[in-house]
C-alpha positions in Angstrom: 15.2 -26.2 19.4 17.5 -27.6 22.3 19.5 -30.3 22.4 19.3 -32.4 25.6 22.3 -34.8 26.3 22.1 -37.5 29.0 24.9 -39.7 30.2 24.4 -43.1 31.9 26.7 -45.3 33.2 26.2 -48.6 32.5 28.3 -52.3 32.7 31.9 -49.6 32.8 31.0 -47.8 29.7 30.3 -43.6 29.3 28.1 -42.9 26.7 26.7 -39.5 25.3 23.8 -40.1 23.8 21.8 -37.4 21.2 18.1 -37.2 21.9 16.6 -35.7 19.5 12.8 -34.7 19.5 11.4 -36.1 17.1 7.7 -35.6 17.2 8.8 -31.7 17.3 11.0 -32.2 13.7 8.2 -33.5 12.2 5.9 -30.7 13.1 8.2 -28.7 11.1 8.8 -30.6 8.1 5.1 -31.2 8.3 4.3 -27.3 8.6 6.5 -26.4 5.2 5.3 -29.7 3.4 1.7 -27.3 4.7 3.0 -23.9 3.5 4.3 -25.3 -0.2 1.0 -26.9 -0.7 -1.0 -24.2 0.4 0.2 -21.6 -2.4 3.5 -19.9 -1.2 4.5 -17.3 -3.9 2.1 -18.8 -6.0 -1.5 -17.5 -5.5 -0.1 -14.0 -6.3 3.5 -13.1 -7.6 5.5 -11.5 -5.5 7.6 -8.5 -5.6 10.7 -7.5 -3.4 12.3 -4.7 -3.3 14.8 -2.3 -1.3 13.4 -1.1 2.5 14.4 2.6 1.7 13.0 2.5 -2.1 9.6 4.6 -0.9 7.4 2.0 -3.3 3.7 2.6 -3.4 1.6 1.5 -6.4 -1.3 2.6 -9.0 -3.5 -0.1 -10.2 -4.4 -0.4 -13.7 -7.4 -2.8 -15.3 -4.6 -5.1 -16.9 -2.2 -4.7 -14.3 -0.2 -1.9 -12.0 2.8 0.1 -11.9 5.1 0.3 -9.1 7.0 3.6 -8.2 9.8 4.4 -6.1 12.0 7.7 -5.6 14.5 5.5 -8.7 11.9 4.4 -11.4 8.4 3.1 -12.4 7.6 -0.3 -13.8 4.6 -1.7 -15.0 3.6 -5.2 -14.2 1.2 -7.0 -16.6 -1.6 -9.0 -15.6 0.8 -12.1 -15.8 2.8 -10.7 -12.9 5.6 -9.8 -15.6 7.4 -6.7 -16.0 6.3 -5.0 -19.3 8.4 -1.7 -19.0 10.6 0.5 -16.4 11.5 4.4 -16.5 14.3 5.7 -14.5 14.0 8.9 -13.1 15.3 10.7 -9.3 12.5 11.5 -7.2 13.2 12.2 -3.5 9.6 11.5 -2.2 7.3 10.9 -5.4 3.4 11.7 -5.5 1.1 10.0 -7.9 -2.1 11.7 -9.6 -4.2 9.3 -11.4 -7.3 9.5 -13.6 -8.8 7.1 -16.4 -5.9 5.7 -18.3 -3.0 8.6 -16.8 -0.7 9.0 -14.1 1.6 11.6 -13.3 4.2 11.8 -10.8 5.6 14.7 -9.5 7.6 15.7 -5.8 6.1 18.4 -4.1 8.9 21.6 -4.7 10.1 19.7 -7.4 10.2 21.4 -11.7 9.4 18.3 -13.2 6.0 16.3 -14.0 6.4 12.7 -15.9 2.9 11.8 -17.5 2.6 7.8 -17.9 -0.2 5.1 -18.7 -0.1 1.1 -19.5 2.0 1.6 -22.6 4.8 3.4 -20.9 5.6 7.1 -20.7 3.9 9.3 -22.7 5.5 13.1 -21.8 7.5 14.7 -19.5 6.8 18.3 -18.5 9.3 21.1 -17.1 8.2 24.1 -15.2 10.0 27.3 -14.7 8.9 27.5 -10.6 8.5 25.3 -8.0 5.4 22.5 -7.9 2.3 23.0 -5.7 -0.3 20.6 -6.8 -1.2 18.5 -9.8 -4.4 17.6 -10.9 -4.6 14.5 -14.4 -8.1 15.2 -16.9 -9.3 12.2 -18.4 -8.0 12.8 -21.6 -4.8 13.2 -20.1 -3.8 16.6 -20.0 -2.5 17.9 -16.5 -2.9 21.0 -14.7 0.3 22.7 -12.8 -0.1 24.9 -10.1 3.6 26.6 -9.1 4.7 28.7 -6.7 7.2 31.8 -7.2 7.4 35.2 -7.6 3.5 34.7 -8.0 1.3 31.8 -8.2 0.8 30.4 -11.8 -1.6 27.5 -13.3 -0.8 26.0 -16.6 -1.8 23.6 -18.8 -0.1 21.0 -20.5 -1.5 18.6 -23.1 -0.7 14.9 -24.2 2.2 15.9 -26.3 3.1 18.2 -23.8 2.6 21.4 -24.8 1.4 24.6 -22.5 -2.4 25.3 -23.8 -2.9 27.9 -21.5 -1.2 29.7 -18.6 -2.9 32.2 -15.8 -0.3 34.6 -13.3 -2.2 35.2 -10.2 -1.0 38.4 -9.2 -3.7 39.6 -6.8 -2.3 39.7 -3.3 -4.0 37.3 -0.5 -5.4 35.4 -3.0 -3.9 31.7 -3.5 -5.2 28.9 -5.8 -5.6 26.0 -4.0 -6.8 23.0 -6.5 -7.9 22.3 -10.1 -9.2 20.3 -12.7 -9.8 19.7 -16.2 -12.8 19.0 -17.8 -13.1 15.4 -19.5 -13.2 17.0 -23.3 -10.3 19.4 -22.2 -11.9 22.4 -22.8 -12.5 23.9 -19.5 -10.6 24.4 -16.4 -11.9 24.7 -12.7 -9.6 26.8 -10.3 -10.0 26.7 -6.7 -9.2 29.9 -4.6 -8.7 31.0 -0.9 -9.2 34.6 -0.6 -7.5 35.6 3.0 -8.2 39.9 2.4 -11.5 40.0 3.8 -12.5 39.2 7.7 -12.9 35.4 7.1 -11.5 33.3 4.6 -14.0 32.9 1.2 -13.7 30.7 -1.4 -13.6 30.8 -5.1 -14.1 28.8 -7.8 -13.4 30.0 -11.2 -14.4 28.9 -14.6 -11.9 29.6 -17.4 -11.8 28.3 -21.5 -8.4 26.8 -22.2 -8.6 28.0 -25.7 -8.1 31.1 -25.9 -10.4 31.5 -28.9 -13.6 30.4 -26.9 -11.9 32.5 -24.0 -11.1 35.7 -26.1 -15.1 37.0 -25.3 -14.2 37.0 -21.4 -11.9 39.0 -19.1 -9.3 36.6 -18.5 -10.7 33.6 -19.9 -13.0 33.4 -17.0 -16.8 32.9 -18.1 -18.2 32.4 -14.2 -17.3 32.3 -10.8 -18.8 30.6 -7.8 -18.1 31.7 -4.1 -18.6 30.1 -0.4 -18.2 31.7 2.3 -16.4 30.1 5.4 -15.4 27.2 3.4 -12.1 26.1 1.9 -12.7 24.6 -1.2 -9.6 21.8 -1.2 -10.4 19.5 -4.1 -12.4 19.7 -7.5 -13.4 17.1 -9.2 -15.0 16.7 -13.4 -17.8 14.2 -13.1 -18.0 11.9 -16.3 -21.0 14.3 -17.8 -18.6 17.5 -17.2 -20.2 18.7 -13.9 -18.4 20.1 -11.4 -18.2 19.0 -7.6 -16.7 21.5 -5.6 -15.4 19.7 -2.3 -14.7 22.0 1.0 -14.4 21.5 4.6 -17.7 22.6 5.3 -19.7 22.6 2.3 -19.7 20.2 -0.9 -20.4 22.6 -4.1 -22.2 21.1 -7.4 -21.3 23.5 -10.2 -22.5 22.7 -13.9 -20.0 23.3 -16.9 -22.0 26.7 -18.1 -21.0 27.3 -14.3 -24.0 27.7 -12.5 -24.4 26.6 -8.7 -27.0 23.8 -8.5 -26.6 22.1 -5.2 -25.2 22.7 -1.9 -24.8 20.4 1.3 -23.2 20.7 4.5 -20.0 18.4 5.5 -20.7 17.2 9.0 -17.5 16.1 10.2 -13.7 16.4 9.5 -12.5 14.8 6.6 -9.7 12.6 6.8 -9.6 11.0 3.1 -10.8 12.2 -0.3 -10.8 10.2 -3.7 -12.5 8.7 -6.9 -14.6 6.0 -6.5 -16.3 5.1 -10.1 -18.6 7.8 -11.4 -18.4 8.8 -7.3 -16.6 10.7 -4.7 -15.6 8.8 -1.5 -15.0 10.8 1.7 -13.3 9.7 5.4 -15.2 11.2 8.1 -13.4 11.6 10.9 -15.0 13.8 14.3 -18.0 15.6 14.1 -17.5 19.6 13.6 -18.2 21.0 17.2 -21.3 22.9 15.5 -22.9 19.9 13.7 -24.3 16.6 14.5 -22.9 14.1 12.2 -21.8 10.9 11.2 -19.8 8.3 13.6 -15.9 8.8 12.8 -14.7 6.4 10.4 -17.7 6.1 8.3 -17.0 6.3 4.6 -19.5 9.0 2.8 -19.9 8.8 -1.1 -21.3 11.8 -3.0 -23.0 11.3 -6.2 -22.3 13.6 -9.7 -24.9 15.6 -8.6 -23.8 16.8 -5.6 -26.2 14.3 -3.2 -24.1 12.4 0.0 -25.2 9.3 1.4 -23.0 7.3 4.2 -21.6 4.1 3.9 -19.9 1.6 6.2 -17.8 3.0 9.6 -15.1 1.3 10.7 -15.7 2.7 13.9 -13.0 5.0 14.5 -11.2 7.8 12.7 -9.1 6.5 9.7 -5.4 7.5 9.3 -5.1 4.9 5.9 -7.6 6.0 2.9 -6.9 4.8 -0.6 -9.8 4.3 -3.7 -10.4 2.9 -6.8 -13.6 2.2 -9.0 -14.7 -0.8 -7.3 -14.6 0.7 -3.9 -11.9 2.5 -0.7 -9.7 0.7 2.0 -9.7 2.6 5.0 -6.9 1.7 8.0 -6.5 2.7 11.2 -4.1 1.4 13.4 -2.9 -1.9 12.4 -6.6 -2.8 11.4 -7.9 -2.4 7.4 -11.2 -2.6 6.3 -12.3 -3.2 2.3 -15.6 -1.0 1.5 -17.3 -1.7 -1.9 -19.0 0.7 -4.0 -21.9 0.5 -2.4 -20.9 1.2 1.0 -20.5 -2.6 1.9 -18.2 -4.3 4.1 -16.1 -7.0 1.9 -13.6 -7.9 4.3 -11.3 -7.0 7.6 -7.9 -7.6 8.1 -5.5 -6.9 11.2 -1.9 -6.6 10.4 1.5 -6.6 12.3 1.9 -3.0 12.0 4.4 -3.8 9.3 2.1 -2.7 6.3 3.0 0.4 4.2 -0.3 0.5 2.2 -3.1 -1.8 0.5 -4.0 -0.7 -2.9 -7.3 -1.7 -3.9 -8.2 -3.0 -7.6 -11.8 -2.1 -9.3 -12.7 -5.1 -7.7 -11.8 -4.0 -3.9 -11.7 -7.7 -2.5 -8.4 -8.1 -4.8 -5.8 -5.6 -3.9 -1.9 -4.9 -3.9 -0.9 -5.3 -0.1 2.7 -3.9 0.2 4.9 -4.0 3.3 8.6 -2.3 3.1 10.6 -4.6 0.9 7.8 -6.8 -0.6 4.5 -6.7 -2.1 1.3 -9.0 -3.8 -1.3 -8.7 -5.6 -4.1 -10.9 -3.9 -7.6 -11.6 -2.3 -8.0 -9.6 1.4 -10.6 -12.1 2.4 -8.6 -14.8 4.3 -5.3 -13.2 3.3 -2.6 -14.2 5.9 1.1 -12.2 5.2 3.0 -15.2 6.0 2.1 -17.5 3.2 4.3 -14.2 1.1 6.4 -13.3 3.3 10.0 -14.1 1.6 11.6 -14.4 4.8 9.3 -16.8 5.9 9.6 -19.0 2.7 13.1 -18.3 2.9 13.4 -20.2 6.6 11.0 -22.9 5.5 12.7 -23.8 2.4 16.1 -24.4 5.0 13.4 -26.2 7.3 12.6 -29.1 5.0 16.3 -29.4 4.0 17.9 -32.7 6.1 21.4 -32.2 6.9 22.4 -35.0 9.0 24.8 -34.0 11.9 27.8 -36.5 12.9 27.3 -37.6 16.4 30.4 -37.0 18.8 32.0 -40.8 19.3 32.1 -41.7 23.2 35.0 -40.3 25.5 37.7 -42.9 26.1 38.3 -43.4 29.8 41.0 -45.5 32.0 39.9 -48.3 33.5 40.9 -49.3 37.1 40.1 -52.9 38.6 36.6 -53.3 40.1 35.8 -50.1 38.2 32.1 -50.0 36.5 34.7 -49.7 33.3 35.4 -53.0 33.1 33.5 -55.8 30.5 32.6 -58.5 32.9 28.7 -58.8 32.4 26.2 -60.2 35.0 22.7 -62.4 34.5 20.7 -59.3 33.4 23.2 -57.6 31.6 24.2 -58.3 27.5 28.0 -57.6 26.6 28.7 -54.4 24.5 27.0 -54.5 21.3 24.8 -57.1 22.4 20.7 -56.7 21.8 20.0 -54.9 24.8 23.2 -52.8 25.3 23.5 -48.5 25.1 27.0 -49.1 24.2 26.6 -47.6 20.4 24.1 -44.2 20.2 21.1 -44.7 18.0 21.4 -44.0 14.7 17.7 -42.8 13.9 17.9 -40.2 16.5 20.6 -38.3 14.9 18.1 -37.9 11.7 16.1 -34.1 11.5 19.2 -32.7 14.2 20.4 -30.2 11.1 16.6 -29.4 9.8 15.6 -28.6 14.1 17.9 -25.9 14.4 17.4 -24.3 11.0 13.3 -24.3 11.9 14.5 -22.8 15.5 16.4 -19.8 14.2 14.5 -19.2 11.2 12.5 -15.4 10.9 9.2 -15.6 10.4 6.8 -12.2 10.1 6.4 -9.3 7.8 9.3 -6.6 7.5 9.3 -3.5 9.3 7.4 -0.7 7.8 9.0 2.8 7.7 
C-alpha cells in the first residue's frame, strides 16, 4: 500500500504530514480477523513438505500414508503421524489393494510391501522391475526384465511361491494379478510373431502341487485377437476381468471366457472403484461410435459397462477409490461417485499436483507441491490452507507502529510565512485548530499496511 505525503504551508511553519488510509487497514485486519474465524489450518490438518520431495498419497479407511522418493509415513485419522520408513526411491510408484501397498520405481530391484500398521516386507529381485500388481491378501506379483522376462510371486512374509521364465521369443507379459485366496495367478501376454498383435491371458496354480497335473502350471488360456490386454483385475468372487484397448474380457477362475464387450473409445484412466472397475474415455476409436470424451465408464464383476458422468472433455488427471474417481483436465477437477454422479467441481490455479479421493469421494487429500489437506471438495477454496497465505495474514493482523519523521527545521527571514505572528482566523502553534503537530491516530496500522501489501497469497507452484 502507498504512502502519500502532503506538505502545506501554513502561518511560517513546514509540516510533513503521514496520511494513512485507514478504511483500507481495516479491510485487512478485518479480512485475517475473517480467515482465522473461518477455519484456517483447522477444518483439516495440514501438511508441508519440500517442493522436490515427489509426494503423492494412498488413502486408507483410518487415515493415509504419504510417500516421497525419502520415506512413507502414515497419518492417523487425528492428522497425527503414527509411523515413517526411510527408504531412496528416485521416482516411486504405488500399487494398492484392500489393506496393501507396495512401492516400487520402475527399473528399480526392490519392492517394499506396507499397510496401516507399518511395513510388513521388503522384496529383492535379481533383474530389473517392469510392473507390480498387490492380491488382496497381500501377496505381490513381479514381472522383471533381463536376459528373459520372469513373473514371480512373493508372499506376506516374503517368500517366492512360484516363479515362471518366459523364454519364448516375441512373446512379453504385459500385466498380472493374484486371485483374492492366493491360489491363482492371471498373466497377460502380447504375442508380436504372428501378422497382428494377439493377446493372451494365461491361467497358472501358484502351488505347484495343484499345478504339478498341468504343463507349466497353466490350467487354461484365453486369447483376443487385435486387442492388448493391459490390465487384469480379481473381482471379490475370484472372476477375472480382462481389460484391453479394444475389448473388455470376463474370464471365470476355472478359466472359461464368459463375456465380451467392445471398448469404444481410447482409454485414458484405469482403476478400482469398490467391487467395480472405472474407466476414462477419452476420443472415440475412428471405427466406433462411442461415448463423449471425458465420460467416466464402470464395468461390473461380470464383465457388463455402463457410462457415467463426462466432464466434457478428455481427462489428463484420473485417480479412484471405493467411493468413487476424480478426473482433471486442465486446471478443472471433477468428483464422480460410485454411481456415476457428479458430487462436486473445482477449478484450480494450475498449482495442484493431485487430489486423492477417500471412500467417500466428497472428502479427499488435495495436494499442491509443498503442502497438502485432507478436506471436503465441495466449497473448498486453497487459500483458507495455503501456509503462505496464513503466513502473510498472521504478519497482517500484527500492529507495529511506525515513528513519524519530526518536521524539517527551516531559517526564518523577516516577513517570511516562517514567522509566529497570527492573524484573526488563524490559532498560534499548538492551538485547537493548528497543523503544527502530525496526527497521532494516523500513524496507527502504517506497519500492518505494508506487511498486508507485500504479503504472497496463492498456491505453490506445481512441478
Amino acid at each position: 500500500m502507498g504512502r502519500e505525503r502532503t506538505e502545506r504551508r501554513n502561518n511560517g511553519s513546514v509540516i510533513k504530514k503521514l496520511l494513512i488510509p485507514v478504511a483500507i487497514a481495516a479491510v485487512i485486519i478485518a479480512g485475517a480477523i475473517f480467515f482465522i474465524n473461518s477455519g484456517i489450518g483447522q477444518k483439516g490438518k495440514v501438511i508441508t513438505y519440500g517442493a522436490d520431495s515427489k509426494t503423492a498419497f494412498r488413502i486408507y479407511d483410518g487415515g493415509f500414508l504419504q510417500y516421497t522418493k525419502d520415506g512413507i509415513t502414515y497419518y492417523g485419522s487425528s492428522g497425527n503421524k503414527t509411523w515413517t520408513d526411510s527408504y531412496g526411491l528416485t521416482t516411486p510408484i504405488a500399487v494398492s489393494r484392500g489393506d496393501y501397498t507396495a512401492l516400487y520405481e520402475s527399473e528399480g530391484r526392490n519392492v517394499r510391501v506396507y499397510n496401516e500398521d507399518g511395513p510388513v516386507y521388503n522384496v529383492q529381485t535379481s533383474d530389473t522391475i517392469a510392473a507390480v500388481s498387490v492380491a488382496e491378501n497381500g501377496y505381490i506379483g513381479v514381472i522383471t526384465g533381463g536376459d528373459a522376462d520372469m513373473v514371480s510371486v512373493y508372499n506376506t512374509s516374503g517368500n517366492m511361491l512360484f516363479q515362471r521364465v518366459e523364454a519364448d521369443s516375441g512373446v512379453y507379459p504385459l500385466c498380472c494379478d493374484i486371485s483374492p485366496d492366493g491360489a491363482i495367478i492371471a498373466i497377460s501376454y502380447m504375442d508380436t510373431t504372428g501378422v497382428g498383435i494377439e493377446s493372451m491371458v494365461g491361467m497358472f496354480y501358484i502351488s505347484a502341487d495343484e499345478g504339478a497335473d498341468y504343463t507349466d502350471s497353466m490350467f487354461s488360456a484365453v486369447t483376443s485377437d487385435d486387442n492388448i490386454i493391459f490390465k487384469l483385475y480379481f473381482m471379490s468372487d475370484s472372476g477375472l476381468v480382462a481389460i484391453g484397448d479394444r475389448h473388455i474380457i470376463r474370464v471365470s477362475r476355472a478359466g472359461v471366457e464368459e463375456n465380451t464387450v467392445d471398448v469404444t473409445n481410447e482409454i485414458t484412466g484405469v482403476g478400482l472403484c469398490g467391487n467395480k472397475i472405472a474407466l476414462a474415455y477419452g476420443d472415440e476409436m475412428p471405427d466406433r461410435e462411442g461415448e463423449e470424451p471425458g465420460t467416466i465408464m464402470f464395468v461390473s464383476s461380470n464383465g457388463n459397462i455402463s457410462a457415467g458422468y463426462s466432464i466434457g472433455t478428455e481427462a489428463d488427471y484420473f485417480m479412484t477409490s471405493d467411493g468413487g474417481a476424480v478426473m482433471g483436465s486442465g486446471t478443472s477437477y471433477y468428483g464422480i461417485n460410485d454411481g456415476g454422479k457428479l458430487e462436486w467441481q473445482l477449478n484450480t490455479s494450475g498449482n495442484v499436483t493431485g487430489i486423492y479421493p477417500t471412500d467417500n469421494v466428497r472428502v479427499c487429500v488435495y495436494a499442491t507441491r509443498t503442502w497438502a489437506v485432507m478436506e471436503d471438495m465441495s466449497g473448498f477454496d486453497t487459500m483458507e490452507y495455503d501456509p503462505g497465505l496464513i503466513s502473510m495474514m498472521n504478519q497482517a493482523n500484527t500492529v507495529e507502529p511506525e515513528t513519524v519523521a519530526e518536521p524539517e527545521e527551516t531559517e526564518t527571514t523577516e516577513g517570511s510565512a516562517e514567522e509566529t505572528e497570527t492573524t484573526e482566523n488563524e490559532a498560534p502553534s499548538g492551538g485547537e485548530n493548528s497543523d503544527a503537530q502530525p496526527d497521532t491516530a494516523d500513524t496507527d496500522g502504517q506497519q500492518q499496511t505494508d506487511d498486508g501489501q507485500n504479503g504472497q497469497a496463492g498456491e505453490d507452484s506445481a512441478e
